[in-house]
Predicted model as a PDB file, atoms N, CA, C, CB and O in Angstrom, pLDDT in the B-factor column:
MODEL        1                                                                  
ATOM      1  N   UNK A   1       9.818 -50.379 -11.516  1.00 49.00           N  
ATOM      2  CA  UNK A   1       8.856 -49.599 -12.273  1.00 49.00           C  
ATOM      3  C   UNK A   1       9.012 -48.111 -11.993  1.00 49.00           C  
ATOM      4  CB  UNK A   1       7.441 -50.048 -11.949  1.00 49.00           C  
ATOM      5  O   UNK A   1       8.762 -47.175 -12.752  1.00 49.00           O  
ATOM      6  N   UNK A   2       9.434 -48.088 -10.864  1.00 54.00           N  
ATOM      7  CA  UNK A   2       9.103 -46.482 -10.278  1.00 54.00           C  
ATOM      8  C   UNK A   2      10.703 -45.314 -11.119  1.00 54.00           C  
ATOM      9  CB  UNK A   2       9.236 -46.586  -7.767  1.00 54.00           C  
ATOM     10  O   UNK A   2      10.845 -44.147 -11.482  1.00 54.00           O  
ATOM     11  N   UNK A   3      11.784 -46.915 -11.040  1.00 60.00           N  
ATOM     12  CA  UNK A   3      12.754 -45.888 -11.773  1.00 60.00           C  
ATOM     13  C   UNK A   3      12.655 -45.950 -13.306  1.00 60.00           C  
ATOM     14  CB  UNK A   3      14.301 -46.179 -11.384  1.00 60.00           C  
ATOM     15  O   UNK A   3      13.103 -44.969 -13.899  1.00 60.00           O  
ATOM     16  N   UNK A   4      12.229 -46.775 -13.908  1.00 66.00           N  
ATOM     17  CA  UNK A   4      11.586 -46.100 -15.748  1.00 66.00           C  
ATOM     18  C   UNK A   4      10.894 -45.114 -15.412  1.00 66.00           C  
ATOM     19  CB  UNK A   4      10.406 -47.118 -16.876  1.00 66.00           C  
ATOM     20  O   UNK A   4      11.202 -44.096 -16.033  1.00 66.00           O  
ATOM     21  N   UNK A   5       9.638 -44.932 -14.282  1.00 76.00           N  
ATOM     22  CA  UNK A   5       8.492 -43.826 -14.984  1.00 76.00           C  
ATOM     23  C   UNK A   5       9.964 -42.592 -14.601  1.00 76.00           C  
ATOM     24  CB  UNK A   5       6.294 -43.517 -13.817  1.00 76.00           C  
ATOM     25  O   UNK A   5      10.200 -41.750 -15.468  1.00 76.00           O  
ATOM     26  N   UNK A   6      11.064 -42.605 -12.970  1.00 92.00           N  
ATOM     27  CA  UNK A   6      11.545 -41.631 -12.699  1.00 92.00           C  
ATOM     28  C   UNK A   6      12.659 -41.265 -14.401  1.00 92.00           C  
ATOM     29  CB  UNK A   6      12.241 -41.929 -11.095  1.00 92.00           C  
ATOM     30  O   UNK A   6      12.995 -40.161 -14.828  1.00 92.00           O  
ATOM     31  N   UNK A   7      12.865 -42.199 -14.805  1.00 93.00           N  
ATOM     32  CA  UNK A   7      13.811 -42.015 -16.054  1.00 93.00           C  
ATOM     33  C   UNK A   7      13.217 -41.176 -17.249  1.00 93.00           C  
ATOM     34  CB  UNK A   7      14.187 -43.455 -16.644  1.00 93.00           C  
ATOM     35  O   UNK A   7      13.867 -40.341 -17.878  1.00 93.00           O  
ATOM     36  N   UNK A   8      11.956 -41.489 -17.473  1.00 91.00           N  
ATOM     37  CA  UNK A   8      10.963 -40.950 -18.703  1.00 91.00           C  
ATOM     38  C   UNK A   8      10.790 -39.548 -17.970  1.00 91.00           C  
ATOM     39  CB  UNK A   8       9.257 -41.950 -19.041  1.00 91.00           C  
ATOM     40  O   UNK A   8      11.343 -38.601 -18.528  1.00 91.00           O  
ATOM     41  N   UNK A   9      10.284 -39.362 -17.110  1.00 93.00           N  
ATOM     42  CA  UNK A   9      10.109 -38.085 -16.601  1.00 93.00           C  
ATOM     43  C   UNK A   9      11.298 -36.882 -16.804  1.00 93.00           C  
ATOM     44  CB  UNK A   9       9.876 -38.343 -15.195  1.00 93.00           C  
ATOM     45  O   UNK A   9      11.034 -35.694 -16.992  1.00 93.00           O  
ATOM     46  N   UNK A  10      12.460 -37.374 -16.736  1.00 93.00           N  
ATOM     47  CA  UNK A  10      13.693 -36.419 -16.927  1.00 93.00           C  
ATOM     48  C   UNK A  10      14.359 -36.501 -18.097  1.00 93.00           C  
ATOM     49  CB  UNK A  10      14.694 -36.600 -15.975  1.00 93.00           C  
ATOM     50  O   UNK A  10      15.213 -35.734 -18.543  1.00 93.00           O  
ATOM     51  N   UNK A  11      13.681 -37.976 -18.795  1.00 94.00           N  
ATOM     52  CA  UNK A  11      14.148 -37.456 -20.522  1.00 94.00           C  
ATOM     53  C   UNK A  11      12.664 -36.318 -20.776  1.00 94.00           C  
ATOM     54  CB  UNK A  11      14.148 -39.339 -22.124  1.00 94.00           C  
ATOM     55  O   UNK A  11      13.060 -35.230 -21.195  1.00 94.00           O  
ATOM     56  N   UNK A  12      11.453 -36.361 -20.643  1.00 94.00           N  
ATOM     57  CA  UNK A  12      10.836 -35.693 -21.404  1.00 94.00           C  
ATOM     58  C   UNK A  12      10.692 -34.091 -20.516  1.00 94.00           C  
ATOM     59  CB  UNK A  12       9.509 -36.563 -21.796  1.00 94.00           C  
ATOM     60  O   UNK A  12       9.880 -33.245 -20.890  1.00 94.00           O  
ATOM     61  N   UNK A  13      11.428 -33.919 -19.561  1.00 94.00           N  
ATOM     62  CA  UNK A  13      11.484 -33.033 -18.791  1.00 94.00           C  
ATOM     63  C   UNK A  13      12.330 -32.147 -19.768  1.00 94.00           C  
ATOM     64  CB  UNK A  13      11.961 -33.421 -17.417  1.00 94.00           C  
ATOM     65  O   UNK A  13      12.069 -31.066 -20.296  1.00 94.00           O  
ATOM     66  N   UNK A  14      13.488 -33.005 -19.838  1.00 95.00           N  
ATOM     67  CA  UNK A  14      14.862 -32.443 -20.706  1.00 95.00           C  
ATOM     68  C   UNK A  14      14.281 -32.042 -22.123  1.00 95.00           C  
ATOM     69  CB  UNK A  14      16.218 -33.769 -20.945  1.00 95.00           C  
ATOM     70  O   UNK A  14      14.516 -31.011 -22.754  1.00 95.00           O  
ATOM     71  N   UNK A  15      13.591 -32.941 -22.419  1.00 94.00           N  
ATOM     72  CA  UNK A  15      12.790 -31.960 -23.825  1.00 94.00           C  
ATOM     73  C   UNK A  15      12.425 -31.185 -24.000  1.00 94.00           C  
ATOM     74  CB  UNK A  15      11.999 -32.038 -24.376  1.00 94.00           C  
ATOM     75  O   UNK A  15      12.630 -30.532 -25.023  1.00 94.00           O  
ATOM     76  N   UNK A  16      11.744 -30.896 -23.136  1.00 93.00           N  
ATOM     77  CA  UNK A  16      10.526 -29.773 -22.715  1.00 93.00           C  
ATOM     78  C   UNK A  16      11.529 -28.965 -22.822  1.00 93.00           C  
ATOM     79  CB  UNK A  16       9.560 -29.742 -21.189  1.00 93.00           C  
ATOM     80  O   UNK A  16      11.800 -28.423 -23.894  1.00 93.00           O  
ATOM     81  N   UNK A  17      12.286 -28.758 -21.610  1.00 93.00           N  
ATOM     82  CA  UNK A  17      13.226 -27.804 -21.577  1.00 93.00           C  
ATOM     83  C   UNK A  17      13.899 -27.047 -22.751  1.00 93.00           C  
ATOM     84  CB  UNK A  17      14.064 -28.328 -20.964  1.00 93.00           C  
ATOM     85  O   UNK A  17      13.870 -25.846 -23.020  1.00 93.00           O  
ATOM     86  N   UNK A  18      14.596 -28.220 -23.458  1.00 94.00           N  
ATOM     87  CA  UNK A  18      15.228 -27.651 -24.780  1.00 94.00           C  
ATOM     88  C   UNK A  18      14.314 -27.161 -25.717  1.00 94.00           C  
ATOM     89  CB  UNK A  18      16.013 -28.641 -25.507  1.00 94.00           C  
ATOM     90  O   UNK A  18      14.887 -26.577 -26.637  1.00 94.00           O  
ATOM     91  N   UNK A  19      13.003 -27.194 -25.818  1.00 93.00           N  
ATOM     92  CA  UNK A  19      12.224 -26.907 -26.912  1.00 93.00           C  
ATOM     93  C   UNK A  19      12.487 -25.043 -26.330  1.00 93.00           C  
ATOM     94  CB  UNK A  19      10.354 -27.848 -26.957  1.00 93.00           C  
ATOM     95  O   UNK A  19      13.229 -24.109 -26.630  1.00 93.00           O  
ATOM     96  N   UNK A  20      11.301 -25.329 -25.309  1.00 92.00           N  
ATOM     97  CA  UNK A  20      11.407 -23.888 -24.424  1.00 92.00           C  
ATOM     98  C   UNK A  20      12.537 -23.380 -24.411  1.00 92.00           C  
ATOM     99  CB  UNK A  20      11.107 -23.926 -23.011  1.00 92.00           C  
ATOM    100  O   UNK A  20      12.361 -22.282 -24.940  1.00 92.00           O  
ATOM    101  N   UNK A  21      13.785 -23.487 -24.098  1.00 91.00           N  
ATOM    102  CA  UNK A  21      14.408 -22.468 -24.399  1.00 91.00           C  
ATOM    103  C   UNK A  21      14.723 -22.164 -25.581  1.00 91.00           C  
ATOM    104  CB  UNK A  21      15.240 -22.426 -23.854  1.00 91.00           C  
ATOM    105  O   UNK A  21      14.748 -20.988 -25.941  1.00 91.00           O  
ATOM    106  N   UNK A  22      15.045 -23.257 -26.457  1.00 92.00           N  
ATOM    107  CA  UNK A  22      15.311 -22.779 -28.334  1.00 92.00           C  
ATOM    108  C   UNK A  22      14.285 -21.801 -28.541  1.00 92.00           C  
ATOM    109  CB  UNK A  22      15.005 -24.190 -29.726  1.00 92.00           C  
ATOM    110  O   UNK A  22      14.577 -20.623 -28.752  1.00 92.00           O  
ATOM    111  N   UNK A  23      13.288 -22.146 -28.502  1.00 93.00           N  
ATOM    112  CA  UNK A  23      12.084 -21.005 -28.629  1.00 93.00           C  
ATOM    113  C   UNK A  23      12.305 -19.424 -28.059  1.00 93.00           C  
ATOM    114  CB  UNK A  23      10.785 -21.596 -27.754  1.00 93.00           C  
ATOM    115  O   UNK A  23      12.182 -18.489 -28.851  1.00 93.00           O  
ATOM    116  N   UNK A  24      12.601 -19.210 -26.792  1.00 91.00           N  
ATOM    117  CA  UNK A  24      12.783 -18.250 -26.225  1.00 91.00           C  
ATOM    118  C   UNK A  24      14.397 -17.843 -26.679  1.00 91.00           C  
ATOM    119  CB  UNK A  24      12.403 -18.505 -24.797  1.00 91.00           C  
ATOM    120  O   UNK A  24      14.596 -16.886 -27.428  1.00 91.00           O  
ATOM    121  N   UNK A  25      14.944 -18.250 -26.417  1.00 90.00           N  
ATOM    122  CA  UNK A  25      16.148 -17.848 -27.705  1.00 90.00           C  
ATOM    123  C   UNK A  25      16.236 -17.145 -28.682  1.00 90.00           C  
ATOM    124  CB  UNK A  25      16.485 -18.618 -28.380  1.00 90.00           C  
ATOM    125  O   UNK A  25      16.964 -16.181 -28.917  1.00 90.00           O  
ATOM    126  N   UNK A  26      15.077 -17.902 -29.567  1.00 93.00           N  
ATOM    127  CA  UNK A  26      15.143 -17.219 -31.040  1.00 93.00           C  
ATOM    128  C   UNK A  26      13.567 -15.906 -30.982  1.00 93.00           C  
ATOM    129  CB  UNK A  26      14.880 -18.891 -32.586  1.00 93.00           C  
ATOM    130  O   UNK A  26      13.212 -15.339 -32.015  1.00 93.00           O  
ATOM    131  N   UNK A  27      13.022 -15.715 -29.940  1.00 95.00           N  
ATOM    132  CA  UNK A  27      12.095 -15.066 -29.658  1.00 95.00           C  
ATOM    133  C   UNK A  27      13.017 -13.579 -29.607  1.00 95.00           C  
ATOM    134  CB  UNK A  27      11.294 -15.680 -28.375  1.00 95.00           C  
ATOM    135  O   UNK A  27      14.053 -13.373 -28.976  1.00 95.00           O  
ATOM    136  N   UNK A  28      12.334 -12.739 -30.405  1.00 95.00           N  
ATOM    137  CA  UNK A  28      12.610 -11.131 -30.163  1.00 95.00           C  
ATOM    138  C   UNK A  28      12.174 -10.515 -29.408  1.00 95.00           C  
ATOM    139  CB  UNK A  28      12.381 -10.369 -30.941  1.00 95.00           C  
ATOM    140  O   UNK A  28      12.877  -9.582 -29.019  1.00 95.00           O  
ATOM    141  N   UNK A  29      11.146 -10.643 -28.944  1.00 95.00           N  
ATOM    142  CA  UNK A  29       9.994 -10.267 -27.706  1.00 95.00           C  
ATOM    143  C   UNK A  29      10.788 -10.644 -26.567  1.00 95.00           C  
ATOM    144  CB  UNK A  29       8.390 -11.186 -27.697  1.00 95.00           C  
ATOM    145  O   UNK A  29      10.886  -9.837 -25.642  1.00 95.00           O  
ATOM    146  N   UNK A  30      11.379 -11.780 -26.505  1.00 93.00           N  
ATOM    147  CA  UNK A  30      12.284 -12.415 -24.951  1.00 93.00           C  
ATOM    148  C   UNK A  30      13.294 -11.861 -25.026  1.00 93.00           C  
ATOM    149  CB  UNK A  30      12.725 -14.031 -24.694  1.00 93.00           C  
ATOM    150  O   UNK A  30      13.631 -11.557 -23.882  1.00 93.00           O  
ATOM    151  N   UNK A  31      14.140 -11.476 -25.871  1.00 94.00           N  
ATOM    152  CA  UNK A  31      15.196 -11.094 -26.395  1.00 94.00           C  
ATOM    153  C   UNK A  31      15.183  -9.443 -25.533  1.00 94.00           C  
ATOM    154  CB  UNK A  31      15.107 -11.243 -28.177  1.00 94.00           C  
ATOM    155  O   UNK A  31      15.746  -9.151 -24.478  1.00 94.00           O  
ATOM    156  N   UNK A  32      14.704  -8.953 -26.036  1.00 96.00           N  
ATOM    157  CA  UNK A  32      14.199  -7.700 -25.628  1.00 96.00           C  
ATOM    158  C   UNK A  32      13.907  -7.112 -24.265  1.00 96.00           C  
ATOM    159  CB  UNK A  32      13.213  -7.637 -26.172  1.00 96.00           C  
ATOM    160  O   UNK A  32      14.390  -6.107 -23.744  1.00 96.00           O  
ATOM    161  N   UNK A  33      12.775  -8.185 -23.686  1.00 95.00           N  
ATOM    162  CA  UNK A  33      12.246  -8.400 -22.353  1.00 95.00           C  
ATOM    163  C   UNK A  33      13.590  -8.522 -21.477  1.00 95.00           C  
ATOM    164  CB  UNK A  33      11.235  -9.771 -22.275  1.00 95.00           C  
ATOM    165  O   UNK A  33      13.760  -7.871 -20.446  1.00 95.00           O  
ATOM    166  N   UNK A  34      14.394  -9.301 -21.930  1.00 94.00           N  
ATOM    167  CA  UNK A  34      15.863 -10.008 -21.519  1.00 94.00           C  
ATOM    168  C   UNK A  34      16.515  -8.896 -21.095  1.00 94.00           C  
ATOM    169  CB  UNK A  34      16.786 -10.804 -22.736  1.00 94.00           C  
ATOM    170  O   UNK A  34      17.015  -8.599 -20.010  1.00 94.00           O  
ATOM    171  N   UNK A  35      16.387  -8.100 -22.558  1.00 96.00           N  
ATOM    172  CA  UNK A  35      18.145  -6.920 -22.260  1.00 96.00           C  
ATOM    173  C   UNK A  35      17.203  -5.724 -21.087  1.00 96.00           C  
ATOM    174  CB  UNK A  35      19.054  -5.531 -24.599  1.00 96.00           C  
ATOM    175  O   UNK A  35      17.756  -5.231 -20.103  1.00 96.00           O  
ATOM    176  N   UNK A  36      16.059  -5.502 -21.384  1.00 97.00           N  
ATOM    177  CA  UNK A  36      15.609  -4.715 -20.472  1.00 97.00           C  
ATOM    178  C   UNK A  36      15.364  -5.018 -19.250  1.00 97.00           C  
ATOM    179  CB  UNK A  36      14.765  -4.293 -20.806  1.00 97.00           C  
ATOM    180  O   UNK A  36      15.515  -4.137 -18.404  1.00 97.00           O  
ATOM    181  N   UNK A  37      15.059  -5.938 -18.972  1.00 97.00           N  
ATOM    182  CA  UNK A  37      15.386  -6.310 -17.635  1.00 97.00           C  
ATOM    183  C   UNK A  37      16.959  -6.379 -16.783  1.00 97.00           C  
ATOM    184  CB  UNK A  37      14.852  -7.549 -17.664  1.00 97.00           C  
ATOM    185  O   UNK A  37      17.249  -5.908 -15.683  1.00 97.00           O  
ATOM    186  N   UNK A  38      17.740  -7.091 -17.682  1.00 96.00           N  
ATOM    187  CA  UNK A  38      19.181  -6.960 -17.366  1.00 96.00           C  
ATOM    188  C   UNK A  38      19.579  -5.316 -16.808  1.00 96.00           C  
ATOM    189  CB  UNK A  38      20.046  -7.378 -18.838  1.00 96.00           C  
ATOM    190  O   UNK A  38      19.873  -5.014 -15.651  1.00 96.00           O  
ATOM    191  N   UNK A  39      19.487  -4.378 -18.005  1.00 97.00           N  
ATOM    192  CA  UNK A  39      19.496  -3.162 -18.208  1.00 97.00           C  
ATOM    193  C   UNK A  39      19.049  -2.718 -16.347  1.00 97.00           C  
ATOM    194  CB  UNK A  39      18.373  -2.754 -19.649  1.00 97.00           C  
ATOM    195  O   UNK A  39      19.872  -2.336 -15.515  1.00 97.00           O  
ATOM    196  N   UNK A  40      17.530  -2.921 -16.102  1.00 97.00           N  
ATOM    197  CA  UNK A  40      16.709  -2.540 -14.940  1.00 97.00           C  
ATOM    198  C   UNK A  40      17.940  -3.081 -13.753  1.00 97.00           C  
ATOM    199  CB  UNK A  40      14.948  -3.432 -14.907  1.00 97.00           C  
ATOM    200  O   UNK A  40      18.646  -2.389 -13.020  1.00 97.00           O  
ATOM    201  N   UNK A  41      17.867  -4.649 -13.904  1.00 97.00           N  
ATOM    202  CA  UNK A  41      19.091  -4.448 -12.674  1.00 97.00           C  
ATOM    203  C   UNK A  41      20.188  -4.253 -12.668  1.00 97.00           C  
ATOM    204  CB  UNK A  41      19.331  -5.222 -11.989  1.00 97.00           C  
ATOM    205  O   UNK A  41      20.713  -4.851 -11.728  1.00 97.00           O  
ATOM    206  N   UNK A  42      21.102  -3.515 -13.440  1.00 97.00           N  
ATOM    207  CA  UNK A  42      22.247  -3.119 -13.457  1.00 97.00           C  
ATOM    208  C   UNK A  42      22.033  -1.690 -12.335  1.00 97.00           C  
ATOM    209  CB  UNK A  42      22.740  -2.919 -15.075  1.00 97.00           C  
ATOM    210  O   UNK A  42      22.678  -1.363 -11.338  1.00 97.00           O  
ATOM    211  N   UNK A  43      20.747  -1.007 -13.062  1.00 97.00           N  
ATOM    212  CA  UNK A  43      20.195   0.374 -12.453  1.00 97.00           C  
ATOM    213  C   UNK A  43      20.665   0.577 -11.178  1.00 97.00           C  
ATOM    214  CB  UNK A  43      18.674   0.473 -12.353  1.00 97.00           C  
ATOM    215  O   UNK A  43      21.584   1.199 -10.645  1.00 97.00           O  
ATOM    216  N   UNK A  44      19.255  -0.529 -10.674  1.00 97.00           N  
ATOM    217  CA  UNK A  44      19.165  -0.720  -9.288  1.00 97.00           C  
ATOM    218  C   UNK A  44      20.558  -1.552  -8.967  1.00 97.00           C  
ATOM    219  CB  UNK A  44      17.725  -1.521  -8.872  1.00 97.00           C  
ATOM    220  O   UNK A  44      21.015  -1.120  -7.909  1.00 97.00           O  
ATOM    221  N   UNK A  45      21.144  -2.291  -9.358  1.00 97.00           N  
ATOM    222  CA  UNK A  45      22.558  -2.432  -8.393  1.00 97.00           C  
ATOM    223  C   UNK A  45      23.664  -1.104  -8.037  1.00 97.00           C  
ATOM    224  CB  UNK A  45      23.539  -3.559  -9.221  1.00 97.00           C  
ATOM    225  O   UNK A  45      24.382  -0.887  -7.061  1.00 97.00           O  
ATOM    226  N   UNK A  46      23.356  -0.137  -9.681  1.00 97.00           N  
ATOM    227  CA  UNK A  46      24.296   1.181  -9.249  1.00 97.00           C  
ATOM    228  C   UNK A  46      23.861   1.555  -8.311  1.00 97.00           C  
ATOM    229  CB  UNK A  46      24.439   2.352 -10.050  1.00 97.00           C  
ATOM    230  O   UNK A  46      24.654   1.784  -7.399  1.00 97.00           O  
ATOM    231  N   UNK A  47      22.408   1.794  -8.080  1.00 98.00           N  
ATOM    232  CA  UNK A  47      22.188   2.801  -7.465  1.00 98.00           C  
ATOM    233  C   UNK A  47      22.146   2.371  -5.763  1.00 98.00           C  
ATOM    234  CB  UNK A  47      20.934   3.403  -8.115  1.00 98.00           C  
ATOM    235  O   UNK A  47      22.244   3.148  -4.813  1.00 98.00           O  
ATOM    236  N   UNK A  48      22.006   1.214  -5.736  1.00 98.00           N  
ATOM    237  CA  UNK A  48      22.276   0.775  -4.642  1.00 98.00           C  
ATOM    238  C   UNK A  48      23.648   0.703  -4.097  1.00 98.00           C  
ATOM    239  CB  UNK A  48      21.781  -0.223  -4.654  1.00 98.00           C  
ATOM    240  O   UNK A  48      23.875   0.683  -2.888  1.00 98.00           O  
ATOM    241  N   UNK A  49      24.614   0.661  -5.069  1.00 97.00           N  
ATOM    242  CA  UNK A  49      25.884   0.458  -4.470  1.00 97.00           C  
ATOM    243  C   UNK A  49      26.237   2.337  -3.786  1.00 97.00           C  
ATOM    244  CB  UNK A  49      27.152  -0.290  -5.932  1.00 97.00           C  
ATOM    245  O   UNK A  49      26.843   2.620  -2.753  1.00 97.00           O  
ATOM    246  N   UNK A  50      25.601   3.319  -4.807  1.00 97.00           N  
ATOM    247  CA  UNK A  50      25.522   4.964  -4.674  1.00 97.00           C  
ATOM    248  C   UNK A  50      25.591   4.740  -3.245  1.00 97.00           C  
ATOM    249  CB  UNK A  50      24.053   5.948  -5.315  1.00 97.00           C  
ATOM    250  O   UNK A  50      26.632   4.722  -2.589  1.00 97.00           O  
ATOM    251  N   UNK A  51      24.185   4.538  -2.716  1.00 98.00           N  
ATOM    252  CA  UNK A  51      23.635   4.554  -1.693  1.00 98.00           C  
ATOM    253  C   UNK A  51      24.184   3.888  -0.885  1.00 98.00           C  
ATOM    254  CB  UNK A  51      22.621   4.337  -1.756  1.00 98.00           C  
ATOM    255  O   UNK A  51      24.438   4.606   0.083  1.00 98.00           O  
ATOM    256  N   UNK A  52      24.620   2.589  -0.689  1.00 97.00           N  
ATOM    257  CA  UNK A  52      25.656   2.026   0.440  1.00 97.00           C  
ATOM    258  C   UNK A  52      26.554   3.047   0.501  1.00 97.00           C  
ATOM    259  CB  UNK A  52      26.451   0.599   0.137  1.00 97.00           C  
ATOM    260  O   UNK A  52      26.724   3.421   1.661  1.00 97.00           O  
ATOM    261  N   UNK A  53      27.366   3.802  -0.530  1.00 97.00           N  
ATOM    262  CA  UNK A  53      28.455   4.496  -0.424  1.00 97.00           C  
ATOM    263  C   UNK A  53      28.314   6.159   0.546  1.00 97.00           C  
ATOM    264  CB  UNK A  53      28.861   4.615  -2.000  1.00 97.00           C  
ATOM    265  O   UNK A  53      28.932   6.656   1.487  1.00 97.00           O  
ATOM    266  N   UNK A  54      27.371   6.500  -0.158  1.00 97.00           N  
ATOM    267  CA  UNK A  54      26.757   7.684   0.501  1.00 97.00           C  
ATOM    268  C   UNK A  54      26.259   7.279   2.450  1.00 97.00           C  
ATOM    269  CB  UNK A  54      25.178   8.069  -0.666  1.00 97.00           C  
ATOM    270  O   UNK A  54      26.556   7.948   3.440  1.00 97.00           O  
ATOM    271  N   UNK A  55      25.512   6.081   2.388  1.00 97.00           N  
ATOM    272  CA  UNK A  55      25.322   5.944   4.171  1.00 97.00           C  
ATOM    273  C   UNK A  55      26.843   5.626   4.780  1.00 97.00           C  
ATOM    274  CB  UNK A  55      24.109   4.390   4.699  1.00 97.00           C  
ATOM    275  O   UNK A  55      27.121   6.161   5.853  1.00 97.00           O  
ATOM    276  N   UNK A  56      27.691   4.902   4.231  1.00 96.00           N  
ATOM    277  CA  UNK A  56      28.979   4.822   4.736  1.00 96.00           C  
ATOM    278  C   UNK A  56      29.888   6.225   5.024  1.00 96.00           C  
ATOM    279  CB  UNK A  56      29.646   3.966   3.773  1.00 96.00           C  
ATOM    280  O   UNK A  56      30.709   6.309   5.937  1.00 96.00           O  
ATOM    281  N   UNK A  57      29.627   7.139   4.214  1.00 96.00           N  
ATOM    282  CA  UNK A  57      30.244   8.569   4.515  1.00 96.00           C  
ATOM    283  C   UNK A  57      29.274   9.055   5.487  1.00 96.00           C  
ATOM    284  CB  UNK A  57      30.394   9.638   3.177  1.00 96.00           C  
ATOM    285  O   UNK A  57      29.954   9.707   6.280  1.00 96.00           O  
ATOM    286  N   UNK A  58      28.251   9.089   5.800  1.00 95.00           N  
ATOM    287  CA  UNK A  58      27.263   9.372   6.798  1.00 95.00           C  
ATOM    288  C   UNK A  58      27.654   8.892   8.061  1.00 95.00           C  
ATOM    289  CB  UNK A  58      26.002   8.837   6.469  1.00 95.00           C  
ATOM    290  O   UNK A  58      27.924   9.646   8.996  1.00 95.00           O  
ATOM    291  N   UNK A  59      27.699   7.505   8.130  1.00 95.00           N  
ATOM    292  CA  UNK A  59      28.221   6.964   9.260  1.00 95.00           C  
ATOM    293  C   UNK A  59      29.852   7.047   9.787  1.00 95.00           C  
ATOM    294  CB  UNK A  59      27.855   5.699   9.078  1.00 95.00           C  
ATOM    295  O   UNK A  59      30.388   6.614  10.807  1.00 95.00           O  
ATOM    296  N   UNK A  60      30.335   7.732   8.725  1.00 94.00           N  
ATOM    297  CA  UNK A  60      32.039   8.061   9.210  1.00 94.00           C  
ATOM    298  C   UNK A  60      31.595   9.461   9.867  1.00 94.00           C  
ATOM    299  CB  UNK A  60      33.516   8.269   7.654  1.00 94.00           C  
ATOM    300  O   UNK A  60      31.624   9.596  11.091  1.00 94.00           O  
ATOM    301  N   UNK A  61      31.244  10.347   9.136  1.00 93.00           N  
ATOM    302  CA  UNK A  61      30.546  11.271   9.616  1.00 93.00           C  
ATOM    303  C   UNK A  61      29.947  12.021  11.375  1.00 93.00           C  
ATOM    304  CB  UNK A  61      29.738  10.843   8.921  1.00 93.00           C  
ATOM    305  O   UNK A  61      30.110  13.031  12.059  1.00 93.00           O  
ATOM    306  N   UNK A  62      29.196  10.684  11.402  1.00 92.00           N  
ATOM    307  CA  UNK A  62      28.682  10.899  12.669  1.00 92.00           C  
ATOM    308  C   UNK A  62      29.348  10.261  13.405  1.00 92.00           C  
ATOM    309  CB  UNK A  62      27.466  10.653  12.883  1.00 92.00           C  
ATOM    310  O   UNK A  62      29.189  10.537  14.594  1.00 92.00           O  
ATOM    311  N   UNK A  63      30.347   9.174  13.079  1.00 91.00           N  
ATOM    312  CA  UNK A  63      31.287   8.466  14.046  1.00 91.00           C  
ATOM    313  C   UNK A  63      32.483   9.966  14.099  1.00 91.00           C  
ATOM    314  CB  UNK A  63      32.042   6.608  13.252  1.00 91.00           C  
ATOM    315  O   UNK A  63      33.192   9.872  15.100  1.00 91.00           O  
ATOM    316  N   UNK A  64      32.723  10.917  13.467  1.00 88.00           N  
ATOM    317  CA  UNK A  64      33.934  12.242  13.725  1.00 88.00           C  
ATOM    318  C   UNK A  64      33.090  12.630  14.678  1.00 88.00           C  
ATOM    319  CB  UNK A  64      34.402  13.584  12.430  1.00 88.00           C  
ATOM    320  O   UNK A  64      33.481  12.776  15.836  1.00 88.00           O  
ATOM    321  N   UNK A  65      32.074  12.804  14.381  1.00 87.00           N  
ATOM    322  CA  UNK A  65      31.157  14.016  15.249  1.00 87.00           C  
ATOM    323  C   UNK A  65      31.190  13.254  17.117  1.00 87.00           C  
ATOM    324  CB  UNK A  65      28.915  14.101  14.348  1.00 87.00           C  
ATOM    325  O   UNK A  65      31.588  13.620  18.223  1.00 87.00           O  
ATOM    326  N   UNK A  66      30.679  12.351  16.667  1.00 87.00           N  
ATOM    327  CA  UNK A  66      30.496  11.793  18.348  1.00 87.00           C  
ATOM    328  C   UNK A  66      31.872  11.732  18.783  1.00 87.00           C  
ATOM    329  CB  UNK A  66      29.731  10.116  18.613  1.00 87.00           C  
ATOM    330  O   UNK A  66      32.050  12.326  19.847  1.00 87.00           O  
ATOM    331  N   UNK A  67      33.059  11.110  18.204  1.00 85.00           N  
ATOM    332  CA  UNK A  67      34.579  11.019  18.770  1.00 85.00           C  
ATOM    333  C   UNK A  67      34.744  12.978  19.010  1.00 85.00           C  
ATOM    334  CB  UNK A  67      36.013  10.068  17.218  1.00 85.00           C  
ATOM    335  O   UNK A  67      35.172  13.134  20.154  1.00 85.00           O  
ATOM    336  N   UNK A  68      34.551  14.311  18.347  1.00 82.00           N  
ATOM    337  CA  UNK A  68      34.745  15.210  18.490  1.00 82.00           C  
ATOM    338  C   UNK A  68      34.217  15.857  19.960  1.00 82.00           C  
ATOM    339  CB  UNK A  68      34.425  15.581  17.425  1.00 82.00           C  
ATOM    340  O   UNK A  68      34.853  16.452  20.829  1.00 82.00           O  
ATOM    341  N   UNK A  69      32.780  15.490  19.876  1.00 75.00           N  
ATOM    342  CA  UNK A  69      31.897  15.426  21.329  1.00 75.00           C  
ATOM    343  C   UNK A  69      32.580  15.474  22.690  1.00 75.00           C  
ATOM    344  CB  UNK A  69      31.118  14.083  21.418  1.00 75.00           C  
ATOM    345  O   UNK A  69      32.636  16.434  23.459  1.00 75.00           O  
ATOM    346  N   UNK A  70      33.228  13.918  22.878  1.00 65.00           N  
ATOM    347  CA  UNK A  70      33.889  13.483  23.494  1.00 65.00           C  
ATOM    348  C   UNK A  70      34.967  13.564  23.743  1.00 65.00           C  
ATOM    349  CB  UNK A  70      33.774  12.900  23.404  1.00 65.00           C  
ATOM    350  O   UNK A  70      35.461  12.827  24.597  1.00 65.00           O  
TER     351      UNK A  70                                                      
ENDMDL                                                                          
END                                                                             
């Protein structure tokens, strides 16, 4: 019994699913929401990668300075 109800549960799971996304698919509002968000983390990955790049010259930086010290 327990594996029909587990079987029905993941066919109508799988429905669900496909409805919801066809829907959001053909949605312009999601569509939209979608590219702008994408858009947002592209941002923040440049700008994060900027910034790794910039502390890495920092830290070469102060690694000349302390080897110069010494």
């Amino acid at each position: 019994m327990a594996g029909g109800g587990n079987f029905m549960h993941r066919v109508i799971s799988y429905v669900v699913n496909e409805l919801v996304v066809d829907r959001l698919a053909n949605s312009p509002a999601f569509q939209r929401f979608a590219v702008r968000t994408s858009k947002r983390i592209e941002d923040i990955s440049s700008i994060a990668e900027k910034k790794r790049q910039e502390l890495a010259e920092q830290m070469k930086e102060i690694s000349k300075n302390m080897e110069s010290k010494n």
